[in-house]
Structure formats: C-alpha cells, structure tokens
N, C-alpha and C positions, 0 to 999 in steps of 0.2 A: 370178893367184897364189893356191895354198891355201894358206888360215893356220892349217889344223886343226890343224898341230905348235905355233903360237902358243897357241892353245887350251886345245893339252894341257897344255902347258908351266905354263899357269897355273890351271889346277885342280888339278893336282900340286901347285904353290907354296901355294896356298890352302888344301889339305891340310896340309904339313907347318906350315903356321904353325898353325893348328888341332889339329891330334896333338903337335907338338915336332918339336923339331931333334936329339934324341939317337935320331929313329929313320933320319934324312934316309940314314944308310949301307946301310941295308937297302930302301932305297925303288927299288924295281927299275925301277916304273911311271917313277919321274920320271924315271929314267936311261935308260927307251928314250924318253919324252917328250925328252929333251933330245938325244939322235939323231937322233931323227926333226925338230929344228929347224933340223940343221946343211946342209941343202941351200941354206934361206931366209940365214940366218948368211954363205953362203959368196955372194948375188945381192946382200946390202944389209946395208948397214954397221950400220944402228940392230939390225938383227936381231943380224950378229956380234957388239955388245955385250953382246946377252943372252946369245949364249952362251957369251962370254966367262967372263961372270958366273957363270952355271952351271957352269960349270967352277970357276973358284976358291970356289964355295957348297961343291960335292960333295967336293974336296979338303982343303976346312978342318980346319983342329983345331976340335972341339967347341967352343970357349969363341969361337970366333969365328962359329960359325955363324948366332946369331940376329941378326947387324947386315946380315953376306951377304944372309942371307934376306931379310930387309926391301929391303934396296936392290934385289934381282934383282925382286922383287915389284912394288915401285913401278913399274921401268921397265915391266916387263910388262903392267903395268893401265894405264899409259899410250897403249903402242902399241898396245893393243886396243882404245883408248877411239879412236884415231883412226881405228881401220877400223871402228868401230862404224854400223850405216844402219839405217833402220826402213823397215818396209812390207811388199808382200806381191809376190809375180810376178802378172803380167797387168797386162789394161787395168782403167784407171781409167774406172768407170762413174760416174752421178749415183744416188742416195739413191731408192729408191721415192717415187714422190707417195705424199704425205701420212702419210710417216715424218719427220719432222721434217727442220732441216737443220743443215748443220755453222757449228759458231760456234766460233772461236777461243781455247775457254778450258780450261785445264789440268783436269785430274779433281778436281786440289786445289782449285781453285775450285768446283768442281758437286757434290766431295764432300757437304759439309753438308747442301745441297738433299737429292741424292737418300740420303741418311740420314734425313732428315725425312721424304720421301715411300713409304720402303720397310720404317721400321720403327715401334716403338713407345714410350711414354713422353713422360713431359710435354714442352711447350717447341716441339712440330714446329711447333703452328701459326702462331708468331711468326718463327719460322725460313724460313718459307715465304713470308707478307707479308712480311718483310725484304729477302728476293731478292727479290720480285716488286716491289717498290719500287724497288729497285735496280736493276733490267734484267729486265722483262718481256719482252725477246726474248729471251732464254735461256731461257724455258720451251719455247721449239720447238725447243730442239737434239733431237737424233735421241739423245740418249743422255739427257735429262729429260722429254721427251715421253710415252715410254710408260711413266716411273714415276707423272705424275704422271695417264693414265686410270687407271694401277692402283691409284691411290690412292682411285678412288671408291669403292671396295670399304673401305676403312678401318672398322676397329671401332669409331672415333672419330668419332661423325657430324660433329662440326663441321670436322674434315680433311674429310671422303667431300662436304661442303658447299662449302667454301674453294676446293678443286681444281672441282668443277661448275661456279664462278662461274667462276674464272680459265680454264677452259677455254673458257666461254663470251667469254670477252674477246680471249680467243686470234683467233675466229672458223672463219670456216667451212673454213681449210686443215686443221682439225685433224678432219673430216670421216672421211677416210680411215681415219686410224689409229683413231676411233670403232670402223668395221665390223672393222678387222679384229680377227679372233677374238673377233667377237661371239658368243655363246651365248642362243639365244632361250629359253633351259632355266633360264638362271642366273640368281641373285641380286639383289640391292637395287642391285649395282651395274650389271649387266649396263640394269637399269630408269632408271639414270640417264643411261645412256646411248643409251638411248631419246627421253630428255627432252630431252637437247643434242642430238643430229643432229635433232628437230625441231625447237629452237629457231633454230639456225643455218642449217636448211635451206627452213622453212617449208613453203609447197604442195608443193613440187619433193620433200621426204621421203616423198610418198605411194607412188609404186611400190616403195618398198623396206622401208614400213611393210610393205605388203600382202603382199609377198612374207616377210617373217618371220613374220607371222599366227598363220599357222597351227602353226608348231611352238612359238610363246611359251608361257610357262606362267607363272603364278601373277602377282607385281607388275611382269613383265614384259609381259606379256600386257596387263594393266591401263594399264602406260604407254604402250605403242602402240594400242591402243583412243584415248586420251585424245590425244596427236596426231596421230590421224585429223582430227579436229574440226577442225585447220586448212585443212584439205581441202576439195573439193566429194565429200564419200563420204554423202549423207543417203541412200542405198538402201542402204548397206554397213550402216551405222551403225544405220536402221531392221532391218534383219535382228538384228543385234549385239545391240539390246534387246529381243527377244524371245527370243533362246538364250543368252545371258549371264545367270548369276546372280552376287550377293554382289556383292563390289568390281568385278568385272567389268563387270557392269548398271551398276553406279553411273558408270565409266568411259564407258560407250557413252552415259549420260542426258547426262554432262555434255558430251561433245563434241556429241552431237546439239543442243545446246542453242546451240553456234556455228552451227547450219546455215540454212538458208531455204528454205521454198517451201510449197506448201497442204499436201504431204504431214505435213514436219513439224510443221507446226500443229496439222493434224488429230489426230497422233499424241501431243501435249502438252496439247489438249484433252482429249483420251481418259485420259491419265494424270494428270490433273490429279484430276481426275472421279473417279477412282477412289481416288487418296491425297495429300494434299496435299504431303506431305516432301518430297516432286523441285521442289518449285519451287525449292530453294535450288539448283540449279543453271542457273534462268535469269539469277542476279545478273548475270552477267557477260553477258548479252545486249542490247542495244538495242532489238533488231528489235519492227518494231510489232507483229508477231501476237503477241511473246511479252509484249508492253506491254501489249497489249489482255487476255491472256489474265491477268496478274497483276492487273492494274486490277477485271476481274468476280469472281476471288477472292476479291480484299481487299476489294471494297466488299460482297459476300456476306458474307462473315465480321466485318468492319465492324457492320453493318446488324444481323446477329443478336448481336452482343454487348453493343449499344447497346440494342437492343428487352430483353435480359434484364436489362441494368442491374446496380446494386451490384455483388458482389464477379468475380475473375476467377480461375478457378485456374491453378496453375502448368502445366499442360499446355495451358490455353485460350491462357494468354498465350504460352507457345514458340510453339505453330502461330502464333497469331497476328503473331508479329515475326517468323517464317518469312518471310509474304506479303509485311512491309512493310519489309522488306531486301531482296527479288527487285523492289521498286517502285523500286529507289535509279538514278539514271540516267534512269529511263526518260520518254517525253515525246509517246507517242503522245496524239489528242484523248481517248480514253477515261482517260488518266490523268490529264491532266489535270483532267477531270471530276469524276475522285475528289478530288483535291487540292480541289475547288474545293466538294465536297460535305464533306469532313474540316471544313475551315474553319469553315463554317455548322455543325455537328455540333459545335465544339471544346471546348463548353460542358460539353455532358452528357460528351464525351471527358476533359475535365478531374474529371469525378465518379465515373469508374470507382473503383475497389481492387482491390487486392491479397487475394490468398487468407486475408490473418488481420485484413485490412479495413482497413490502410494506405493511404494515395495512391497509383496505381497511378502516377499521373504520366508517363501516356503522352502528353498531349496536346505536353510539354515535350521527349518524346524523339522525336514527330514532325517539331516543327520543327527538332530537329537534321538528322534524317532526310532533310529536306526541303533543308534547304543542303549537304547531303552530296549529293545528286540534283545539286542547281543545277551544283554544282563537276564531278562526274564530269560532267556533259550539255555544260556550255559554252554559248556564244551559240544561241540558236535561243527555242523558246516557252515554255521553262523560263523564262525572263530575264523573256519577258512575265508571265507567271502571278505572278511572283513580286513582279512591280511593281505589278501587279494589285491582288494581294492586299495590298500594303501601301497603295498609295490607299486600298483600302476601309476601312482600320485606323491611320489615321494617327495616333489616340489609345494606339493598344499598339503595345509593344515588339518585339511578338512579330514579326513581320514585317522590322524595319526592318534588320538583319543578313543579310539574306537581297536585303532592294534595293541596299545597297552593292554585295553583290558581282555582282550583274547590271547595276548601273549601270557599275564599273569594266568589266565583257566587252561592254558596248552604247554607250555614252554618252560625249563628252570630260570630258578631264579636268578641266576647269574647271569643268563645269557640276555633276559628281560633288561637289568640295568645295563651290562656293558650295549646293546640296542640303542636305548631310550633315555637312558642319564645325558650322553652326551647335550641333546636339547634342554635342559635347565643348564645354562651357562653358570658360571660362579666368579667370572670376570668379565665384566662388561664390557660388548661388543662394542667397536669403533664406528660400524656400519650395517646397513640392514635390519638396526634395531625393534620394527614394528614390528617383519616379520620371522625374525628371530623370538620377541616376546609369543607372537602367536604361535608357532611349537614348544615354548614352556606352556603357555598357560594348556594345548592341549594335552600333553605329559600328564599334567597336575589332574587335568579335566578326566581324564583315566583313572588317576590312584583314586579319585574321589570316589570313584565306583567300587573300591576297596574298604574291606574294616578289618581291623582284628575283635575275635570274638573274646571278651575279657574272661569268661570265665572257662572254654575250652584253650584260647592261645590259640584258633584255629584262620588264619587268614582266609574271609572272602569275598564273593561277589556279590552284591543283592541287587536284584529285583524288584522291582512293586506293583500289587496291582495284578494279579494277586501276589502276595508277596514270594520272595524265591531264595534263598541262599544255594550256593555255588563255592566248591572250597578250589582255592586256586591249585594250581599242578605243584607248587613248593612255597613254605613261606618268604614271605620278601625279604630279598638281600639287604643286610643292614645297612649295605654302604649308603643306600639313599638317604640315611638321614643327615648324614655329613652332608653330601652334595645338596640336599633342600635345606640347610641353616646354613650351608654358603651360599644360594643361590641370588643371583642379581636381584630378582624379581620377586616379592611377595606376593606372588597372584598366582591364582585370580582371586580378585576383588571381590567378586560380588558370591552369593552363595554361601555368605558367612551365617552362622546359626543365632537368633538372638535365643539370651540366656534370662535367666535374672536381673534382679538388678538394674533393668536397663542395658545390655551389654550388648555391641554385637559385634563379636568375634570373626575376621579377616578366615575367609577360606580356607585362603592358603596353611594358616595355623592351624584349624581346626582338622584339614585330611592332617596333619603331622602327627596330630593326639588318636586320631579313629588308627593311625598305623600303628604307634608304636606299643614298644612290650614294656612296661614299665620293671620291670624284675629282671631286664639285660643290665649290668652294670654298663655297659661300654656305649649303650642308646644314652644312659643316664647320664654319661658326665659328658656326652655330644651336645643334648638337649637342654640340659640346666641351666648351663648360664646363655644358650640363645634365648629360652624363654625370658628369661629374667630381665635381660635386655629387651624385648619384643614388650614385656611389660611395662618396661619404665617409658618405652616409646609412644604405645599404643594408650596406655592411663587406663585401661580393661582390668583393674588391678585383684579386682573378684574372678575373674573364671582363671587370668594367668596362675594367682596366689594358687590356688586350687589345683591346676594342673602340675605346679610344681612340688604339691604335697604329693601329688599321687606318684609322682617322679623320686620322692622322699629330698625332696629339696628344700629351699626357703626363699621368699621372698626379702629376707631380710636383707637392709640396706638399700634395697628400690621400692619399699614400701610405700613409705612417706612419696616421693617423687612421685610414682603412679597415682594416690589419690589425689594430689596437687596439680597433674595431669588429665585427670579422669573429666577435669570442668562442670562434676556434680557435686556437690556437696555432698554427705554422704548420711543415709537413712542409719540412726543408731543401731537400730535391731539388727540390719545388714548387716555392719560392723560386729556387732556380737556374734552373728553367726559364724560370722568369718573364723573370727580370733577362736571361737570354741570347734572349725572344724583343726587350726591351726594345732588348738589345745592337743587331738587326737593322733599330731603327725610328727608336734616339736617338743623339745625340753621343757619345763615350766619357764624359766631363765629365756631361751627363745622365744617361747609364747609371750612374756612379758616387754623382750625389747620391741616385737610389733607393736602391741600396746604405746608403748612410750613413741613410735613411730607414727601411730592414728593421734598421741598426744602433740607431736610434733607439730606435724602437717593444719592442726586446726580446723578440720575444712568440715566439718558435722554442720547438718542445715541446722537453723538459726533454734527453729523449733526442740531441736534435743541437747544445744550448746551448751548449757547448764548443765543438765543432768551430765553429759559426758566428762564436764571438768569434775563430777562427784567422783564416776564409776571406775574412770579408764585409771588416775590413780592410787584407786582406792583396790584395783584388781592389780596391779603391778605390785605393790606392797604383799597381796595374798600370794600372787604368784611365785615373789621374791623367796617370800615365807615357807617355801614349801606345800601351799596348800594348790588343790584343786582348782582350776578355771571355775568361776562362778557361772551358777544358771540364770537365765535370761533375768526370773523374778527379783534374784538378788541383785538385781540392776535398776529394777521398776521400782522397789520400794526403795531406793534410796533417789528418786524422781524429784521431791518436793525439798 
C-alpha cells in the first residue's frame, strides 16, 4: 500500500496549523492532498475517518475550524506513527574489526560522553571518568570509540592524557581503529598514537612501526623511533643514531638503550666516551654491559671528585647524579664493586659541599639511592650487598633500612621480626636515645618499602620508575603490629600522605594501614582501639574514622574530641561524606550517634551552621526511624 497521500495529507495539516485556519479555503495543496487520500479512505476504514474529517475541516464555518483541525491532525499523526519503521534496504552486514561494536544505548545516553569528548570547556574531564566508572564498555561502541581517539588530539592535555590511558585499558581491540587514518605527518596526537599501538602491541608493532618510518615527521617520528626499542631493531636503531638529530637522536639513544648485544655495548661505550649526558637513558636498563659501563663512569667520576675534594659546583654535581641515577637498579659484579668502594670512601663522601660551601650531603642521598636500587632489582645480589654491608656496620644506621627490606624478599618472616623488632623499642630508653630513635625510624624506613596488596593479600616490595613489584619470601609476621602500637616512637614524621580534606597523615600510621590485613581478627582487635586513640590525639578525624571502618571498627565516642581537635572547622559536605561512608560500615543507631557526635562538637564553618542545625537532627530522627542515611540532595534542599 502507498501511504504517500497519508503523508501529504499531514504536512498540509502541519502547515495550516502553523499559518492559521483563516487561509485553510485557499489551501489548494491540502485539497488535492485530500484527493489524492480518497483511494486509501475507500480500502480502510481508519483511512475513511480521515477523510471524513477533511471533509467536514474544509467545509467548516471559520469559527469552527481550529478544533477540526486539531482532531483531523491527531488522527493523522497517529496513523503514521503506526506505519512508522527504521532502517535502511539491504543486508545486514557485521561492523569492520576494530570499529568498535554496537551497545544498546540510546544517543541520549552517550550524548554527554561524546559532548565531553568533541568539544570544549570546563567539566569534560569528570564527565568522562563518570561514564568510564559507570560502564567502561560503552567506550567501545562504534559511535564513542572514534570520538574518544579523536580526543587525543585535545587542546587540553589532561583530556588528550585521560582518553591515552582509557584507551589503553580498552586494550589491544582498539588497535584497528588506532591505524586507521593515521597520519605519519601529523601532530601530538597522531604521536600518541604511536605510543598506544606500542603499548598494546608490543614486539608484534614492529613491522608497522617500520613501515610508517619513513614518511613520520617531527614528534611523530620521535614516537616511533622510541617504540622501536621494544623490539629486536639494534642494527635499525644503530643506523637511527648516527642520522638522527635533536629529539630524534635522543629517541634512537633511548630505545637503543633497551637493546643487547657487543654491538651495543660497543656503541654506548663509544658514546659514553665522548659525552656523558646519554647516560640518563640507560636508567631504565638492567643489562650487565650497561651496569658495567655506568659502574666505570661513576667510579671515574667518583674517584676524581674525591681526589679534588672540598667544594662541588653545580654542573659538577648534575653530571655527577646524572651517573648515580643510571646506577639505580643495577647489580652486575662491577656495581657492586662500586657500592662496596662508596662504603669505604663514605667518610671523605660525607665532607664533600656544595658550591657556596654547604653540606653537600651526598653520602645521605646515596643511601637513598641505594634502597631505591634494592627495591627496583628485587631478590638476587642486591639483597646480599646490602646485608653485607650492614654486618659490617651494625653500629650505624645507615644501612639497617636497607637489611629490612632485603631480609622481607630473602628470609622468613619470623626470623625478619625476631632480627629487626628488637630496634622499635616499646619502653623508653633511659640513654642513647637519638641514636636508639635513628634505628627505629630506619626499621620503619624499611617496612615503608612494604604494601599489602588488598585485593590478592599478597605482601610486597615496590619500585618506581619504572615501576616493579616484588613479593616478599613470606607474609609479615603479625607480631609487628603489637610491637609498632607499643612502640615509643611514632616516626618517622615526615613522609606522611596528604589525604583529603586537608589531612596529613603521620607516616608512621600510614606504613601501619599499607601493612595490615583487615579480615585478621587478632590485627583487628591489636589496632582498633590504637587507632582510635591516635585519632582523638592526632584530630585527622576523616582518614582515622575511615581506617577504622575498614578495620570494621567505630569511631564512636572520640568522634566529637577529634573534630574539636582537628582546629578546622568542618566543610558540611565532608561531614556528609563521612557519615554516609560510616552509613555503609555501621548500624543505623551507630550511624546516627556519630551524628549526634558532629551535633555535639558544633565546630561546622560558619558558612553551613545553619543548614547543619536543620540536617544533622533532622537525619538522627530518620536514622532512629529506621530509614536510610539521606543523600547529599536531601541535605541541600533543606539549606534555606
């Protein structure tokens, strides 16, 4: 059946209700459109309605035309809504690989997304984590997929940032849509798109590295230079740094510096030799010839800073931490050598200065250096050296931070605390107290090189840079947490995390929470009521409160004191967050005496004092009642 006289008939209608009805007598159109319906009219009765209708419309006295008109319209937009279909003629084909695929959700759903991802102005990039929290498979429909490569191009780095990661999380389906309409000519973005098809592709991106090569240009060119390096390309790559200049060269040194074999050696010798600045791109290597080759460096350069003595200048000491940051990791026998010659040297390293005759206080930033190595190397003869060296030194500090954390990736646990507990005292020395504290704080300085991982329960070591995890030889003996909630000392001091809220959290507390297992009963009832105390003391009354949820604890009863303590006044919304994570961990009854606790204490800035005398007892009452913790809103509208 053709409906095209249906059609007309209502675009005619949609006309006259738009112009008026005082011209409906002159409207010729709608009078052949209502002819041309009368075939349909005369096969189906819902049709003859209509044109029924059109007939007593065109007939009317003026004063009755615009109720006609309405009614013949409605029918109209009715019947056409039921022959209404979507789609297209032909067969139904599948999506190109690697165009994303089809997902279920209206435009008005994905609007927002790709509004965030195609234009400009604050806010996109919470809009963006929003969804991506919400349903990270919806980034692969085929209609937000290729907004969200085009977004690496963004004028906004931290968007053209955001979208790189998330795409990297996507994985390697999103490969495809990467190449297509690559440009080896184009921009910053075209270059991060370089960066993710190697990331995601690894070795296997080499033949299509190789094959863009050559038309790349500019930070494009640079990015595929650099993963090369994942590659086995050390003849492509040797060629690369000899006709390569500028950032280019520097692309080929550092991928060359992934590579192995005498050629590159040879070739790193040679440019060692000639400038020392390219050594900052063997940090990220292991490989013994590049150990051996930083190790003759730094003990070169070493040796003649030591032999000149007194002051250092600021360009002596760059080059010089140039050497002994490409040392970080590394564990061939000549480095350790060095290590083992630093040691014996620490003394006169300790009487260095600074260019205006300061402490240069390098010998202190070695042995940072030095448990930075341990942690990125892991088990092997880092572990030894480092146990080594503190046997020889059992009288100094300096070392003993450095045997914990070799002892947790070498040694059982048991044998680690009965060791190294003794040094956190839990009753306070009479004598020798500075350097009694300086063997706790390096104990502590140790565990801090420790986590537990929360969602295997797997204790280990990390790394950074590039990052490393390391699982220690046995998990941590419980007893340390007795002995560190007796411990004399809460330190170290410094190295505390800030949080939220304004908060920053004592060190010492924070290695306690990276240690423990929340789901041991016997850590649980060690730790609750230290925290809770450490709360009332500290007035940090947001990250304790929370630690002790996770513990399945309460703050209740040092509520009130800690924010009274805290010497801030306290942001409303904070406080709601608070109480609604409180909601998720306590009774309704304990969620509500906190309340009456934030009621107590009074301490809300001035700004939300009001509204708070609304909410807090107006949520105690619901709570009482049995109901649900209120949402934020239901707090905002009762504001005025």
């Amino acid at each position: 059946m053709n409906l095209q006289p249906l059609f007309d008939v209502k675009e005619r209608l949609e006309y006259a209700a738009v112009a008026g009805v005082s011209l409906l007598g002159e409207d010729f159109r709608l009078q052949r459109a209502a002819e041309g319906l009368k075939p349909l009219a005369a096969a189906s009765p819902v049709f003859g309605k209509i044109d029924t209708g059109l007939a007593k419309l065109l007939s009317a006295p003026p004063d009755q035309r615009p109720g006609l008109l309405l009614d013949v319209l409605a029918l109209v937009d009715a019947v056409a809504y039921t022959q209404a279909k979507t789609g297209l003629d032909g067969e139904l084909e599948p999506l190109p690989t690697g165009s994303g695929r089809y997902y279920p959700i209206s435009y008005g759903q994905i609007q927002p997304l790709l509004t965030a991802l195609t234009t400009t102005g604050g806010g996109r990039v919470e809009a963006v984590k929003s969804a991506w929290d919400r349903c990270p498979d919806y980034f692969l429909d085929y209609r937000i997929l290729p907004a969200l490569i085009g977004a690496l191009g963004d004028s906004y780095s931290e968007m053209a940032e955001l979208c790189a990661a998330l795409l990297k999380k996507l994985g390697p389906s999103v490969v495809p849509m990467l190449k297509k309409g690559f440009d080896p000519a184009g921009k910053r973005e075209m270059a991060r798109r370089v960066e993710l098809i190697a990331a995601l592709e690894g070795e296997t991106a080499a033949p299509w590295l190789k094959e863009v090569l050559p038309q790349a240009k500019k930070d494009v060119r640079a990015a595929v230079i650099t993963a090369l390096g994942a590659g086995d390309e050390a003849a492509l790559l040797l060629d690369l740094a000899k006709s390569e200049r500028g950032k280019n060269r520097d692309a080929a040194l550092e991928a060359l510096a992934k590579q192995d074999g005498e050629a590159v050696a040879a070739f790193w010798s040679e440019e060692l030799a000639k400038n020392s600045a390219p050594v900052r791109f063997l940090n990220q290597t292991q490989a013994d010839w590049a150990s051996d080759l930083v190790a003759r460096g730094l003990w070169d350069a070493m040796a003649q800073t030591l032999d000149q003595g007194g002051r250092v200048s600021k360009d002596d000491y760059a080059r010089l931490w140039s050497w002994w940051t490409a040392a970080k990791g590394k564990f061939s026998p000549s480095m350790l050598d060095l290590w083992r010659w630093t040691d014996a040297r620490m003394a006169d390293i300790d009487k260095l200065q600074n260019h205006t005759g300061q402490p240069l206080r390098l010998g202190g930033q070695l042995t940072e250096l030095m448990l930075d190595s341990l942690c990125q190397a892991g088990p092997g003869t880092l572990c030894g050296l480092c146990l080594e060296l503190w046997e020889t030194h059992k009288k100094e500090a300096r070392w003993l931070s450095h045997a914990v954390v070799a002892s947790v990736l070498t040694r059982p646990a048991a044998d680690v605390y009965d060791t190294f507990s003794p040094y956190v005292p839990t009753i306070k020395p009479l004598l020798g107290i500075e350097e009694k504290k300086a063997f706790h704080n390096g104990v502590l300085k140790g565990l801090w090189r420790v986590t537990r991982d929360r969602d295997t329960g797997a204790y280990l070591v990390c790394g950074t840079w590039p990052a490393t995890q390391w699982p220690t030889a046995q998990p941590l003996d419980k007893r340390w947490f007795k002995r560190l909630t007796h411990a004399v000392w809460k330190t170290p001091e410094g190295g505390g995390s800030a949080y939220r809220y304004g908060e920053k959290v004592e060190g010492f507390d924070t290695i306690l929470m990276k240690l423990v297992d929340a789901s041991d009963p016997e850590i649980r009832r060690e730790l609750t009521p230290y925290l809770r105390q450490r709360m009332k003391v500290t007035g940090q009354y947001q990250t304790y409160s929370r630690w002790l949820f996770e513990l399945g604890g309460s703050p209740q009863g040092v509520f009130k004191d800690s924010i009274l303590k805290s010497g801030r006044p306290a942001y409303l919304y904070y406080i709601w967050e608070l109480l609604n994570d409180a909601a998720k961990s306590l009774t309704l009854n304990e969620t509500a005496n906190l309340c009456q606790e934030v009621l107590d204490a009074n301490y809300i800035r001035k700004e939300d004092a009001s509204m708070a005398l609304k909410v807090l007892p107006w949520t105690i009452q619901q709570l009482r009642a049995g109901r649900p913790f209120p949402e934020w809103n239901d707090w905002w509208n009762m504001r005025q």
